[in-house]
C-alpha positions in Angstrom: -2.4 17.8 -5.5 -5.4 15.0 -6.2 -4.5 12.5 -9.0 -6.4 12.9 -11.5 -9.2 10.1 -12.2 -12.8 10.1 -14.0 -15.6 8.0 -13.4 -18.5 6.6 -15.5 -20.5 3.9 -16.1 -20.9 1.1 -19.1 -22.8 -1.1 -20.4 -21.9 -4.8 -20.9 -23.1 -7.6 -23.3 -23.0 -11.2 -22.3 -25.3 -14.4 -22.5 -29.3 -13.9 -21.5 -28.7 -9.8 -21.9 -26.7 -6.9 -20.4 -25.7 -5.5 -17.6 -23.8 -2.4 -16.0 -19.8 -1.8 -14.7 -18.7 1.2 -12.9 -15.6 2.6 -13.9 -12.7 4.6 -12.9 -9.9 5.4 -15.0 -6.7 7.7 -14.7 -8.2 11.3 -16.5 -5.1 10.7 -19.3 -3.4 8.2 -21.4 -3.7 4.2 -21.6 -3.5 2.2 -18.8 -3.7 -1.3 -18.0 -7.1 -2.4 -16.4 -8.4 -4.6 -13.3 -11.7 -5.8 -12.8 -12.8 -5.6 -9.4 -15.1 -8.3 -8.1 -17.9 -7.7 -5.9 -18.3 -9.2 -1.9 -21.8 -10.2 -1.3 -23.3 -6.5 -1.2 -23.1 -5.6 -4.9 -21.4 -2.6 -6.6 -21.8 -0.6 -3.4 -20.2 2.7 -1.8 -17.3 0.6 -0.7 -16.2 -1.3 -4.3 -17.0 2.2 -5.9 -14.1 3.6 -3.8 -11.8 0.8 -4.2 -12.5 1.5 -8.2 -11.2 5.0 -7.6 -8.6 4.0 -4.7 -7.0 1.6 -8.4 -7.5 4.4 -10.9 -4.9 6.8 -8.4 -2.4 3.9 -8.7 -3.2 4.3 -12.9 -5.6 1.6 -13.3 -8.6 1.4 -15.5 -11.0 -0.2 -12.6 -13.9 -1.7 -13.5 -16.5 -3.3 -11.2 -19.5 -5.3 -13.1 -22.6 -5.5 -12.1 -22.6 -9.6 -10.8 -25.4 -9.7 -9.2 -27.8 -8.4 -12.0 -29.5 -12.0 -13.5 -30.9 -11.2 -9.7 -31.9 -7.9 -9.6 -29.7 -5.1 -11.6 -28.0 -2.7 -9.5 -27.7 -4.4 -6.0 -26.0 -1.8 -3.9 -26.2 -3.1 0.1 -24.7 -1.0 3.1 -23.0 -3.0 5.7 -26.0 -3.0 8.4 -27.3 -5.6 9.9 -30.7 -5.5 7.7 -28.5 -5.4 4.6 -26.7 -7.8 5.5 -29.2 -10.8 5.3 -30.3 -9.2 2.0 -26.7 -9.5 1.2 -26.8 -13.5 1.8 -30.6 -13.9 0.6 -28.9 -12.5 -3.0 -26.2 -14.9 -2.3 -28.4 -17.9 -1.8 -29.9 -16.9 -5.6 -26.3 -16.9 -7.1 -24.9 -18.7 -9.7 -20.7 -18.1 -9.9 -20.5 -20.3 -13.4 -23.1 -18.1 -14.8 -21.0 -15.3 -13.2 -17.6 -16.3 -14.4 -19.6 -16.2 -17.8 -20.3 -12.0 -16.9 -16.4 -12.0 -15.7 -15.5 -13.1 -19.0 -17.8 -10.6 -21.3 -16.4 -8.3 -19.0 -12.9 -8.1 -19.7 -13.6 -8.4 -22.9 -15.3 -5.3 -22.9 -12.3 -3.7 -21.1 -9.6 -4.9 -23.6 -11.7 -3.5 -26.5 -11.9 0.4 -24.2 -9.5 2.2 -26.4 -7.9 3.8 -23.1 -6.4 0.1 -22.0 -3.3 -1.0 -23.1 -4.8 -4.8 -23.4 -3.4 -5.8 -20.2 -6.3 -6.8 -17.6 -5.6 -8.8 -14.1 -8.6 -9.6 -11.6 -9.1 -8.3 -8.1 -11.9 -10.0 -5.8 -12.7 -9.9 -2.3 -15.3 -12.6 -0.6 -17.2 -14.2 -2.9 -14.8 -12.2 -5.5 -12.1 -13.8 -3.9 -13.7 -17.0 -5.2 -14.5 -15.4 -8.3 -11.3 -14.3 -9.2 -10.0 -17.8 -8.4 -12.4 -19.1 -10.9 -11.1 -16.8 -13.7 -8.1 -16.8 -13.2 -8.8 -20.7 -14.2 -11.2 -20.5 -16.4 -10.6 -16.8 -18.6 -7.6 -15.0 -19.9 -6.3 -13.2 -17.1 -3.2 -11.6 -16.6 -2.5 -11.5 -12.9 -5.2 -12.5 -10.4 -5.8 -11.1 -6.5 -7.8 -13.2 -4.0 -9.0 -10.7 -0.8 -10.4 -14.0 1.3 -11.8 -16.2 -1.3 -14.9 -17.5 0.7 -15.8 -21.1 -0.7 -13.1 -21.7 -2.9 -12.9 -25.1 -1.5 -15.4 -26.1 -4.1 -12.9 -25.0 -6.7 -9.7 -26.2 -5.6 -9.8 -29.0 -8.8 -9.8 -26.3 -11.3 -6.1 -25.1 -9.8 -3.7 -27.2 -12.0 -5.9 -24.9 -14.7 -4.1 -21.3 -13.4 -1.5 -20.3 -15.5 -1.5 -16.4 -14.8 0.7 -14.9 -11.4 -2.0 -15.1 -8.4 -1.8 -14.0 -4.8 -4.3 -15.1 -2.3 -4.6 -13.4 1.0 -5.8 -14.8 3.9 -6.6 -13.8 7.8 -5.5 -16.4 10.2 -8.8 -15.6 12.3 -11.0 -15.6 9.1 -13.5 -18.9 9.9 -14.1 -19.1 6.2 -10.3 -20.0 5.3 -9.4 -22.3 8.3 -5.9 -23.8 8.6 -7.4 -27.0 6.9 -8.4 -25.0 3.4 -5.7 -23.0 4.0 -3.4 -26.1 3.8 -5.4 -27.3 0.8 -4.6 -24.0 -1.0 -0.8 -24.3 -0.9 -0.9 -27.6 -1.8 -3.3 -27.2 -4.4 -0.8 -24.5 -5.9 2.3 -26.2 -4.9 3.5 -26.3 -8.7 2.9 -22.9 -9.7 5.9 -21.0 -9.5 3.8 -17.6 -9.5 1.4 -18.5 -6.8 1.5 -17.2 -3.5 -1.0 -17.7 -0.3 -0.3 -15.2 2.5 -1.7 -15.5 5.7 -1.9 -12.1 7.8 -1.7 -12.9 11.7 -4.9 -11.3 14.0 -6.7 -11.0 10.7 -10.2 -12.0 10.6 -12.7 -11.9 7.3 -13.1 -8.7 5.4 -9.7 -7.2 6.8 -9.2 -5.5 3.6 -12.2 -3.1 3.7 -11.9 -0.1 4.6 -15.6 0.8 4.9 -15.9 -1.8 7.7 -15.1 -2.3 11.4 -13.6 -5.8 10.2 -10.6 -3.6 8.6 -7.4 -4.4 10.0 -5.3 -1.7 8.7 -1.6 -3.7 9.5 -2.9 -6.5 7.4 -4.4 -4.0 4.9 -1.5 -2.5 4.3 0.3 -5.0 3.6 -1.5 -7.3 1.6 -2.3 -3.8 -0.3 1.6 -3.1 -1.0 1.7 -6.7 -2.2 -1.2 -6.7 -4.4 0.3 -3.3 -5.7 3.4 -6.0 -6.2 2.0 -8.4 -9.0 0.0 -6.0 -10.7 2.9 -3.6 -11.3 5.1 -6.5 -12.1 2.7 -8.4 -14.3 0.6 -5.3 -16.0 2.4 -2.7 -15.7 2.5 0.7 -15.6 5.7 1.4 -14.4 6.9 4.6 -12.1 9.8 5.6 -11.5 9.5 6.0 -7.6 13.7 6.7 -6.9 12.8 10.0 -8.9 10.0 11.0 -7.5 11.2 10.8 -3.7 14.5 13.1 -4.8 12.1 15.6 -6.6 10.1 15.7 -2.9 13.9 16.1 -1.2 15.7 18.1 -3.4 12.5 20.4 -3.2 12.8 20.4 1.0 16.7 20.3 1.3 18.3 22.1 -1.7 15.6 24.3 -3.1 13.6 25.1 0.1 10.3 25.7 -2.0 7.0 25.3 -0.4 5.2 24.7 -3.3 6.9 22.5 -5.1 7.0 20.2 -2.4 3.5 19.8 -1.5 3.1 19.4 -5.1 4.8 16.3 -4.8 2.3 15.0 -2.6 -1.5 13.7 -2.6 -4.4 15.7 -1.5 -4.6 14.8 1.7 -0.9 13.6 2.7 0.4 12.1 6.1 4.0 13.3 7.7 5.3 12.1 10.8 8.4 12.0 12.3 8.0 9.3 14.9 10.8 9.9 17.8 8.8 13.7 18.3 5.6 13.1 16.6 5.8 16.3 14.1 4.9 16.7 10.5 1.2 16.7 9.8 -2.0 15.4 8.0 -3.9 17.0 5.4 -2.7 19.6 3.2 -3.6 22.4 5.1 -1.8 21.1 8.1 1.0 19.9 6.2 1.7 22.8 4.4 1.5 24.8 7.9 4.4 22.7 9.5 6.3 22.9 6.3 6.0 26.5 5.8 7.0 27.7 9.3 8.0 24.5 11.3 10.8 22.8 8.8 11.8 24.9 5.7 13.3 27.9 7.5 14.1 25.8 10.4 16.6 23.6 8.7 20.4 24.4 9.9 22.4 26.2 7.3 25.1 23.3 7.0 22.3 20.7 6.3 23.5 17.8 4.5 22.3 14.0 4.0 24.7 11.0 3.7 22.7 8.2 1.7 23.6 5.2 2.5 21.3 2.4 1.1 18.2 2.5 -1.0 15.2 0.0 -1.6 12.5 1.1 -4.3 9.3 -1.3 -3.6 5.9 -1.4 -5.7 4.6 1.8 -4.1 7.6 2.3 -1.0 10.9 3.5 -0.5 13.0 3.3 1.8 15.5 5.3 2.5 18.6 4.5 5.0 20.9 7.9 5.7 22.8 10.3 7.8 21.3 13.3 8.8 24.6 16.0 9.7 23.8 19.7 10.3 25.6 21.9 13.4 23.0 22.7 15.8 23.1 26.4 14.9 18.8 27.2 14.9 16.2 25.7 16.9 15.5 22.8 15.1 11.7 22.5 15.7 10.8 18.6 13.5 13.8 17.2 15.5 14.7 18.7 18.6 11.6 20.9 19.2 12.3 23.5 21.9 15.6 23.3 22.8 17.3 26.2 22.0 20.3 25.5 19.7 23.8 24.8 21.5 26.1 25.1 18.3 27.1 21.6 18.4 27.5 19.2 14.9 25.6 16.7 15.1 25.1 13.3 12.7 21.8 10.7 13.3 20.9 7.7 11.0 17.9 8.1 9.7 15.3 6.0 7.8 12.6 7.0 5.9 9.8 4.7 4.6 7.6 7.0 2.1 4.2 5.5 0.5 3.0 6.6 -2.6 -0.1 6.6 -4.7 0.8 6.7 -8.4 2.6 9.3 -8.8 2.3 11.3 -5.8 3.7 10.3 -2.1 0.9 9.2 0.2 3.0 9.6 3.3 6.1 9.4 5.2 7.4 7.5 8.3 10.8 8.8 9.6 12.6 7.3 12.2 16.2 8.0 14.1 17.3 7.4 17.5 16.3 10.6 19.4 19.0 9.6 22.4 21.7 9.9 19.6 20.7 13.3 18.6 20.0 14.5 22.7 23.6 12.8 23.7 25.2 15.3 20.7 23.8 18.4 21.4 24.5 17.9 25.4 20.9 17.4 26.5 22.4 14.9 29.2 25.5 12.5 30.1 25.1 9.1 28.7 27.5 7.9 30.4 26.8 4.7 32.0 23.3 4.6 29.8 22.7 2.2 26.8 23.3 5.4 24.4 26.2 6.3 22.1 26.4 9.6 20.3 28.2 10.2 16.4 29.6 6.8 16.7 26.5 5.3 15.4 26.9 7.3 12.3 31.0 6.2 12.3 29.8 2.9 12.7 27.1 2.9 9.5 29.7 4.4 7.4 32.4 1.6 9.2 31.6 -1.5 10.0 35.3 -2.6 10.7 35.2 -0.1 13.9 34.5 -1.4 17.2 30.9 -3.3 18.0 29.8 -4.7 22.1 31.4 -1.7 23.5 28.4 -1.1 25.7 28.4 -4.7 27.2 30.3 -5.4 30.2 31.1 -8.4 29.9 31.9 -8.5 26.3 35.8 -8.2 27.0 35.6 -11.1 29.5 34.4 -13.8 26.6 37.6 -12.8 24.6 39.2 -16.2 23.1 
């Protein structure tokens, strides 16, 4: 199922006149708030959807109208005609004026009787400067810095930052090169809550997702950490353990269709990587659930958990698969018909959430482990063992090195 979010618009009073914000918000209860800070194009498509990417995580998001003492309503595509519009607007700006509008701005959002008074800043590009700036210059909470193009000129106002702030930066990106990059650290060497974070084969505008500059490793990352402050400095707080055992329980104990795809987003992601099964999509998903893993689960089925790690908006989840071989098995050992055999396989699975729903699921195991057990072939003199990895994880006083030769001849 979709969370939930509504979207609107408001108006905004600051010096010289008004101006507009777009806003997403989760459809019920308060929330703590980000302003989102505008790249060189305006309020566009892409800031819209970054709005309603924040209000899924249960975010107020508001994006103001920065560009409006130019013309109101600047909303540029990414072409190439837009973008020298894009830096023409740019030319015209004026970020003190703006960090003025940044200001009348969140106090406009801590006034919405939907926030819970807590407000951080999220910029990219010339946001990314702009958040830099409030951050020093208004009360902020918790500050994000996608790429801060030009902060250079705004490096002196540092010692000023008092709230938690992560900058992220591409190693490629030619507007932070290793030179400002240095400056940044050392310009935020004595606050404890700042972090830079340089993302290798990055280049400028990795973050956006409506662009062929996305780098999607990078994104990801610098997303999940992003997710990191906000939820540690403003809140609101899920409880991700119980979500992921409402999903398994609902696969492994209770078998119910429904109730797991209700765990999930609208349009989740499933795969098991050793055999490339699961699914994207709802429709999809709910196919392979329906027919290809529910009634294909052995009878015995049973999961060891052995270590948990509950991130910002992951889990990850280290275990022992154990069933007997007894059904064809088709998410694990598609096609092979079953040989009656027990089997156990460590497993790990890395889930992704978006509020309160999972996002996706990576899940990876050895597949030679799981092909050795069930007698798909010999692995004798191959680099494979069969249950004694799982002895092993639940042991680590047995044997280790027994597949290298020459491990006994370096005995002392």
């Amino acid at each position: 199922m979709p969370v939930e979010t509504a979207t609107r618009t408001m108006e905004i009073s600051t010096d010289g006149g008004s101006f507009e914000a777009y806003v997403a918000t989760p459809a019920k209860g308060r929330a703590p708030a980000v302003v989102i800070l505008q790249e060189i194009f305006g309020v566009n498509f892409h800031i819209r959807a970054v709005c309603d990417l924040f209000a899924q995580e249960g975010y107020i998001a508001v994006a103001p109208d920065l560009f409006w003492r130019i013309q109101p309503g600047i909303a540029l595509s990414y072409t190439d005609e837009d973008v020298e519009k894009a830096r023409a607007c740019h030319k015209r700006f004026n970020a003190s004026l703006a960090v003025t509008d940044i200001a009348a701005a969140l106090k406009a959002v801590r006034a919405m009787p939907e926030c819970d008074s807590k407000v951080g800043v999220v910029g990219f590009c010339l946001g990314g400067k702009l958040a830099f700036m409030a951050a020093a210059r208004c009360e902020v909470d918790a500050a994000v810095c996608y790429y801060p193009a030009g902060v250079e000129k705004d490096l002196p106002d540092a010692p000023r930052i008092s709230c938690p702030i992560i900058i992220h930066v591409g190693e490629k990106d030619p507007w932070t090169p290793p030179e400002l990059r240095q400056r940044l650290a050392a310009a935020l060497a004595n606050h404890r809550g700042a972090q830079v974070r340089l993302y290798p084969d990055a280049g400028h505008a990795f973050a956006n997702f409506s662009r062929t500059t996305l780098h999607k490793p990078s994104y990801s990352l610098a997303y999940s950490r992003t997710l990191a402050l906000l939820r540690r400095n403003l809140g609101p707080e899920l409880d991700l353990d119980a979500l992921w055992d409402r999903h398994v329980n609902s696969e492994f104990q209770d078998h119910d269709l429904d109730a797991t795809m209700n765990t999930m987003v609208a349009e989740p992601y499933v795969n098991h990587v050793p055999t490339l099964t699961g699914g994207e999509g709802q429709a999809q998903l709910r196919r392979f659930y329906k027919h290809h893993f529910l009634p294909k689960l052995p009878k015995d089925t049973r999961i060891i958990p052995l270590s948990r790690t509950v991130g910002a908006d992951r889990v990850v989840d280290e275990l022992i698969l154990c069933f007997t071989h007894d059904i064809e098995v088709d998410f694990l050992l598609p096609g092979v018909v079953p040989t009656g055999r027990y089997v156990e396989i460590p497993t790990v699975a890395i889930v992704q959430f978006r509020g309160g729903k999972i996002l996706n699921e990576h899940i990876y195991w050895d597949q030679a482990t799981a092909l050795a057990q069930i007698g798909a072939f010999d692995p004798k003199g191959l680099p494979v063992v069969g249950i004694e990895q799982s002895k092993k994880m639940l042991d680590e006083h047995l044997p280790a090195n027994q597949l290298i030769p020459q491990w006994k001849d370096g005995a002392d």
